[in-house]
N, C-alpha and C positions, 0 to 999 in steps of 0.2 A: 469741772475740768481742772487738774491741777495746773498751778500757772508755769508759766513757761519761764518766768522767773529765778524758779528754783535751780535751774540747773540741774543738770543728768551727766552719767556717765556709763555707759554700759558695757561690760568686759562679755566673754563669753558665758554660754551658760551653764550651771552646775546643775547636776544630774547625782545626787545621793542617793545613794540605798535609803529611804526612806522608812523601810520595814526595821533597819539597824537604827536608825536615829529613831525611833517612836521607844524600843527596848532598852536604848542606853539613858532614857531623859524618866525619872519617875515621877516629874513633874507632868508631863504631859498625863499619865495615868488619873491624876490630881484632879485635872481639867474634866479629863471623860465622867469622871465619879459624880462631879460637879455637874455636872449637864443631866444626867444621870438622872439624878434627886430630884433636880428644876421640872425637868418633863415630865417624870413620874411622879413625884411627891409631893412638889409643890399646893399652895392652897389654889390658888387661880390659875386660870390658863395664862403660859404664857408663848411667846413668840421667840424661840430658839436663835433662828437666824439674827435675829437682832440684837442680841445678847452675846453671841459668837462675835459678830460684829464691834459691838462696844469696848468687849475684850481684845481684841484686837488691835482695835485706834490704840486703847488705852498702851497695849503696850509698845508700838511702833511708837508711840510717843514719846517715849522712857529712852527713845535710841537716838542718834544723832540728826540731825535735821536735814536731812539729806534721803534717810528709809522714810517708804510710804506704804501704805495702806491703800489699795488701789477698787473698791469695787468694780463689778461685770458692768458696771453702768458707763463708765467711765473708760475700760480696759480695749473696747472696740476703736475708739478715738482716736486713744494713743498708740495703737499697732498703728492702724493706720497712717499717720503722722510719719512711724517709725519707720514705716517699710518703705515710706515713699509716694505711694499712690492709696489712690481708693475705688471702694466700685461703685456704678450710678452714671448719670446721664454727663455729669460733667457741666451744671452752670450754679453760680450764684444768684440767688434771687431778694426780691424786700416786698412787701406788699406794698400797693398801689391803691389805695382806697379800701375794695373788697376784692381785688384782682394782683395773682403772682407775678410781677414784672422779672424777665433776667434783667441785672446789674450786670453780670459779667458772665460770657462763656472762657470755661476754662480752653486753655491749649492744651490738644496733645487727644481731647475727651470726645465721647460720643455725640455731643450735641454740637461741639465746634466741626465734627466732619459731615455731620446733618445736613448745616447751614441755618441753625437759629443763631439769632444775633442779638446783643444789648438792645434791650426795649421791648420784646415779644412779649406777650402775654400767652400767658399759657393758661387755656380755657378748660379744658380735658387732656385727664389722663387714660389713654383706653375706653372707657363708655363713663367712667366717675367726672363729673361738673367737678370745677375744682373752686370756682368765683363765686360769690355772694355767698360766702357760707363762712365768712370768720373763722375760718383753719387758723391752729396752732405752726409755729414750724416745725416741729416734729411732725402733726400730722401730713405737712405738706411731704418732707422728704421720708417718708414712710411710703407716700406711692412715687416718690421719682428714683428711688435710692432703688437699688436690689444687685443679686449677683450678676456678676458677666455675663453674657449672649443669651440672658433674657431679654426678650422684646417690651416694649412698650409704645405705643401710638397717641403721638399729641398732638392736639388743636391747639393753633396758638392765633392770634390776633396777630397783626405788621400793622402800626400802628403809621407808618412813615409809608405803607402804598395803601393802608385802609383795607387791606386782604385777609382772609382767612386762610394759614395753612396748615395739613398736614403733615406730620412727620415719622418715618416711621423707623424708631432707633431701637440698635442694639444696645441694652447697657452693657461697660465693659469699663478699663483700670483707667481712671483719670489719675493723670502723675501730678503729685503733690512736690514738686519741686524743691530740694534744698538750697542748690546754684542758682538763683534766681535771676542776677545778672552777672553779666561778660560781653566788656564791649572794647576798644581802643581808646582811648580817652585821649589822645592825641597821635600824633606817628609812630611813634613808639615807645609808647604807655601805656600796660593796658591794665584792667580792672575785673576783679572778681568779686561777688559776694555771697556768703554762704550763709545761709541763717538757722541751718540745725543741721546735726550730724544723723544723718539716716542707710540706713542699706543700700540705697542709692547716689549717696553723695561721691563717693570716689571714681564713680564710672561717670557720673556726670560734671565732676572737678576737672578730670581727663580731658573728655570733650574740649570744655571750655578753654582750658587751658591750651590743649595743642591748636587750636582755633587764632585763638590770639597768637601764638608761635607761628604759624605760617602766614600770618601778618607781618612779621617782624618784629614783634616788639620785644625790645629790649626790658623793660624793667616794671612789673608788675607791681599792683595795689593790691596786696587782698583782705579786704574789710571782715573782718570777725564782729561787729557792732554790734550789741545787741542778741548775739548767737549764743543760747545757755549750752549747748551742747549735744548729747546722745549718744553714736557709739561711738567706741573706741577706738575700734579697726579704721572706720577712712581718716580717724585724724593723722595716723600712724601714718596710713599709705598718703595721705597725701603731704606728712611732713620727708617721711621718704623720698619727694621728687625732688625737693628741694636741696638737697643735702647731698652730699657726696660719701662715696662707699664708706662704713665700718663706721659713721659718725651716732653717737647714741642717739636716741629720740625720746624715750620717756624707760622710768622704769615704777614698774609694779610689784608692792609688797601686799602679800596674801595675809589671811587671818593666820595660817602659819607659820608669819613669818618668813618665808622663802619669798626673793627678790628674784621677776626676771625683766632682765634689761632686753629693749628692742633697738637693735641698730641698723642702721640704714642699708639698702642693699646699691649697687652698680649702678642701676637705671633708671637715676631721677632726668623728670622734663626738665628740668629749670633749675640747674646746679648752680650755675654764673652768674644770670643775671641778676639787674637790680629788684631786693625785694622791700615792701614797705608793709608791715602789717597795721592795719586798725583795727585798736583796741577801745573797750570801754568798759565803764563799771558794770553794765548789763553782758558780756563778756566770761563765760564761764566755764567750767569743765575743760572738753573737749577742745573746746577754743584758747583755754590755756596750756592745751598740752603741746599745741603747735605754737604758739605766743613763746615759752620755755624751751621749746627745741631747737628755736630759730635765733630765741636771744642766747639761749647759753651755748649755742656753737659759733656763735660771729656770724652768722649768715646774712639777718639783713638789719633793718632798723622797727620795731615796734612804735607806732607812735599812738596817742592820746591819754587815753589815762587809766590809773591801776583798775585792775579788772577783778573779776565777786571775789575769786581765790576761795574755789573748792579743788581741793585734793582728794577726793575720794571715791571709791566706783560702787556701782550698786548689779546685783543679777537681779531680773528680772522672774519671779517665782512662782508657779502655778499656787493658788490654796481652794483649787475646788471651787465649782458652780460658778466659774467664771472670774473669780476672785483673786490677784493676784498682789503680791508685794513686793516692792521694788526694794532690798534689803542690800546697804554697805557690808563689803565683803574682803576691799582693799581698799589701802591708799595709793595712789603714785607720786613720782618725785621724776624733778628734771633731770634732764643730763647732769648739774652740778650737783645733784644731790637733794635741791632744798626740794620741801613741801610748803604748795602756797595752799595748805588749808588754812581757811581764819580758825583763830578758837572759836571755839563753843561750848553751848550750856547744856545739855539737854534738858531744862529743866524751860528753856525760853526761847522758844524757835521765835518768838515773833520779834525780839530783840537782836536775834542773829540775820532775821532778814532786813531787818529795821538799820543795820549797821550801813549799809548802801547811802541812803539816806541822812544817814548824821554825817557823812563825809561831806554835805554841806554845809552842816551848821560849822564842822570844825574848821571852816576852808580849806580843805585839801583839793573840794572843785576849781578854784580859782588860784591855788597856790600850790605845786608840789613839796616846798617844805614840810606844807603840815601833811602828809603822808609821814604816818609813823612807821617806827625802823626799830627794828632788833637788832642790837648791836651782838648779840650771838648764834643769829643767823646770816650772817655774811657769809657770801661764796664769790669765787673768782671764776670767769670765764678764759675758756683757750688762751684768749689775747689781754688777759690780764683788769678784763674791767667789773668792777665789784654790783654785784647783785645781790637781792634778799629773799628770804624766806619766810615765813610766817603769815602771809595774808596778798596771794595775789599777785601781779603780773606788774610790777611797775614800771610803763614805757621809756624807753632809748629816750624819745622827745615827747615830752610832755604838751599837751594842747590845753589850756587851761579853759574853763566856763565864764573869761572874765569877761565876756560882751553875754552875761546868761541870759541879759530878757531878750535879745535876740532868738539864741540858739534856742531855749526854753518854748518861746512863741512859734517858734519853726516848728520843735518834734509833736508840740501839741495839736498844730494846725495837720503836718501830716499823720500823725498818731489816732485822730478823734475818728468819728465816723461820720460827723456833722457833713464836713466839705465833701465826702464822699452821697452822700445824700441831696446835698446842696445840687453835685454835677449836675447827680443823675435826673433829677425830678426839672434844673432846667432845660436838659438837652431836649428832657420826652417833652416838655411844652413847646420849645419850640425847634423841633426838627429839623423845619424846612431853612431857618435860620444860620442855625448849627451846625454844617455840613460838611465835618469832617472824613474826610475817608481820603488822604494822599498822606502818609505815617512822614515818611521822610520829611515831605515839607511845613508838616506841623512842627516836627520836630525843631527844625532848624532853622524856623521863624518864630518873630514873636507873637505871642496868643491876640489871635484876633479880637476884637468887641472887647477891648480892656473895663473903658466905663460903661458899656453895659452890663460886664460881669459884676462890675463892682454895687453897679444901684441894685441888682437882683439881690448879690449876696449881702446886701444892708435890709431890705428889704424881706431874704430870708429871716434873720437875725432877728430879726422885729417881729416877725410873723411866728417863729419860734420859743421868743421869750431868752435867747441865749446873750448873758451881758458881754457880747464882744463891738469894740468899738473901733469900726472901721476911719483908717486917718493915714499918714502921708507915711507915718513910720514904719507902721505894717503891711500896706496897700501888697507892695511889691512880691513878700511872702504869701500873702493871701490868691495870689494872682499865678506863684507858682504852683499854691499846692492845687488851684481849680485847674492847673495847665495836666500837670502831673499826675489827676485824676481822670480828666477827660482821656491820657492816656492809656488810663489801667484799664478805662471802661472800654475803650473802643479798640485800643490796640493790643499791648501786651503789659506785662510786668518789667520788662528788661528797660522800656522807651518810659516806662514812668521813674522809675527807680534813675535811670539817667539825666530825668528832666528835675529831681531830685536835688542831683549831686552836684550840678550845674553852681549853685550857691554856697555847697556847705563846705565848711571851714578847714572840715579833717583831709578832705580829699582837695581845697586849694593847697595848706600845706605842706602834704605828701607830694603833689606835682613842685611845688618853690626847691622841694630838697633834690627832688632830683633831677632840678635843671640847673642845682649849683652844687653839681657833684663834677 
């Protein structure tokens, strides 16, 4: 799976005469001749497609680090992702000894309108045993996975009444959420966060957004943290809400050259009020096209820290048998003009992605000085205050890394997959113990069985082999992320991601500014 890391950007798509581009290139004839020979005349057999292949990488890699080389293996995933949703029963699962436990039913999916719950075991799929046979996960989601308004029939174990039930679901589109959360964050303050740009993001930006607006809220958070990117269109449309008629949003220059600017139309949600964006160095693409449309018009304040700074867009390209390439086409530039692509080598992607990472060593995580500046890319916004170009998105208010073994222990405690594990395997032990099910008042209480959780998860640690050493200074994070996971499992993703934010530094900040506005 390519990492999510990379960042994406994706314009519409090109559609060439291809019959014209094979006649005008004599290179390509070059290639055919070459294949040619191999199949035919070679001394030994050999494997064609794999060769095509090699060819391939090799030359995607000659291009900027942004084009990719996408096998059919790979290219289902990322539609997927892309589009929004996916098709299948709709749960997360972990094996359980020799037995499929769900960890999580998704929302919105066929198995959450079922009525399976976190913890079933699922024994059979249709007449196939699925337990004590050591499945792969592939081969598990090979029989739960399949197209829409196919049937399929499961036996599942309820481990919490000791029953065995039936179920008998339609598969059909589980939504893969981009908006993950949208809450109030106080009377009026509210909060969105987005974590990739999909064909569904701007219809479900909307939602959210007019949601919190019939709340009242004045002056929104919207976190880009972490978000690489995708398409193009909802960043547009949803830098459009923000903005007031004929204001520019981003502009795109083609491989010919030709620049078209997009400018705002009449009818944004949310022209006036307060806006506060977070940003971060995992912040990329798409996430900087609204980051740049918001700072270079005055609209509202960016805050955290400079972000990847890709400037470039890629179309998306069929190459047969499943095989596509994701190939740079354009670059874009903000309202003021500048381009925040970093340089690059082609010669050293793993150095260009390696740059993220030395913004530690050089301290720019903990000091915005050392964020380097081109002193001939300077540009000026409307109201006369000076911005850069050349490498990324550098925040209105900088949030520095300097408490980092704090923040650092935080994103890895919620980041890993350990305490998601940790939850899940104490809650299924003890059930009868564990008996969450009133969301609200989990929420807004603090996590019951504190030092029980905590001799378990010493106790896991120990039993796992992992050197984490539980003590007074981490106790309290530790204790969020098991709260904020029992969330994800039992409730939803909005109330964990909430119980999240609850501590973290970017979103105290964001509310101090804008109670001293």
């Amino acid at each position: 799976m390519l990492s999510a890391a990379i960042g994406y950007l994706f314009g519409s798509h090109l559609n060439p005469n291809l019959d014209t581009v094979y006649q005008s290139h004599p290179s390509i004839n070059k290639l055919n001749r070459l294949m040619t020979y191999l199949t035919r005349d070679y001394v030994d057999k050999i494997n064609a497609d794999s060769l095509v292949r090699v060819v391939i990488e090799d030359i995607v890699e000659a291009l900027d680090p942004h084009s990719v080389y996408i096998p059919a293996v790979q290219s289902e995933s990322l539609s997927e992702s892309m589009q929004g949703n996916f098709e299948g029963i709709g749960v997360q699962f972990r094996m359980q000894q020799d037995t499929i436990a769900v960890s999580r039913v998704l929302e919105g999916g066929p198995s959450e309108r079922a009525g399976l719950k976190s913890g079933d075991r699922i024994l059979m799929a249709d007449q196939d045993t699925l337990y004590s046979k050591a499945l792969e996960n592939e081969q598990i989601i090979s029989r739960l996975k399949g197209n829409s308004s196919t049937p399929v029939q499961l036996t599942v174990y309820r481990k919490k009444e000791d029953s065995i039930y039936v179920f008998d679901i339609v598969r059909g589109p589980v939504p893969l959420p981009s908006v993950n959360s949208s809450y109030m964050i106080n009377n009026h303050s509210g909060y969105i966060k987005i974590n990739r740009f999909s064909q569904t993001t701007y219809p479900e930006f909307k939602e959210a957004l007019s949601s919190l607006l019939s709340q009242e809220m004045k002056d929104l958070i919207l976190d880009l943290r972490g978000n690489p990117g995708g398409y193009l269109l909802p960043a547009k449309q949803i830098a459009d809400d923000f903005l007031e008629a004929k204001k520019p949003i981003v502009i795109v220059e083609g491989s010919n050259g030709k620049r078209e600017r997009t400018v705002s139309s009449s009818k944004g949600l949310f022209e006036s009020g307060g806006l506060y964006v977070l940003v971060d160095e995992d912040s990329a693409s798409a996430s900087e096209v609204i980051a740049g449309a918001i700072q270079d018009n005055d609209r509202g304040l960016i805050m955290g820290r400079r972000t990847f700074g890709k400037g470039l867009v890629q179309q998306q390209m069929p190459l047969g048998q499943g095989d596509q390439i994701r190939l740079t086409t354009a670059r874009y530039f903000t309202p003021t003009g500048r381009s925040i692509q970093r340089p690059y080598d082609s010669s050293s992607r793993s150095d260009y992605y390696a740059e993220v990472r030395e913004r530690y060593r050089t301290g720019e995580m903990e000091d915005p000085s050392n964020i380097p500046v081109n002193d001939s890319l300077v540009y000026t916004t409307p109201k006369g205050r000076t911005v850069y170009g050349g490498g990324g998105i550098t925040p209105d208010i900088y949030i520095s890394n300097h408490d980092s073994l704090e923040e650092a222990w935080n994103r890895f405690l919620i980041g890993s997959n350990f305490i998601d594990l940790f939850v899940f395997q104490e809650l299924d032990k003890n059930y009868k113990k564990y008996d969450f099910t009133n969301a609200p008042r989990f929420y807004n209480e603090p996590l019951p069985f504190q030092k029980e959780f905590i001799e378990s998860f010493k106790r896991f640690c120990r039993n796992n082999s992992l050197p984490i050493e539980v003590n007074e200074e981490n106790e309290e994070s530790i204790l969020t992320s098991i709260k904020a996971y029992i969330a994800l499992q039992l409730f939803d993703e909005n109330m964990y991601i909430r119980i999240i934010n609850q501590k973290d530094p970017f979103i105290r900040r964001a509310l101090d500014e804008i109670e001293s506005r």
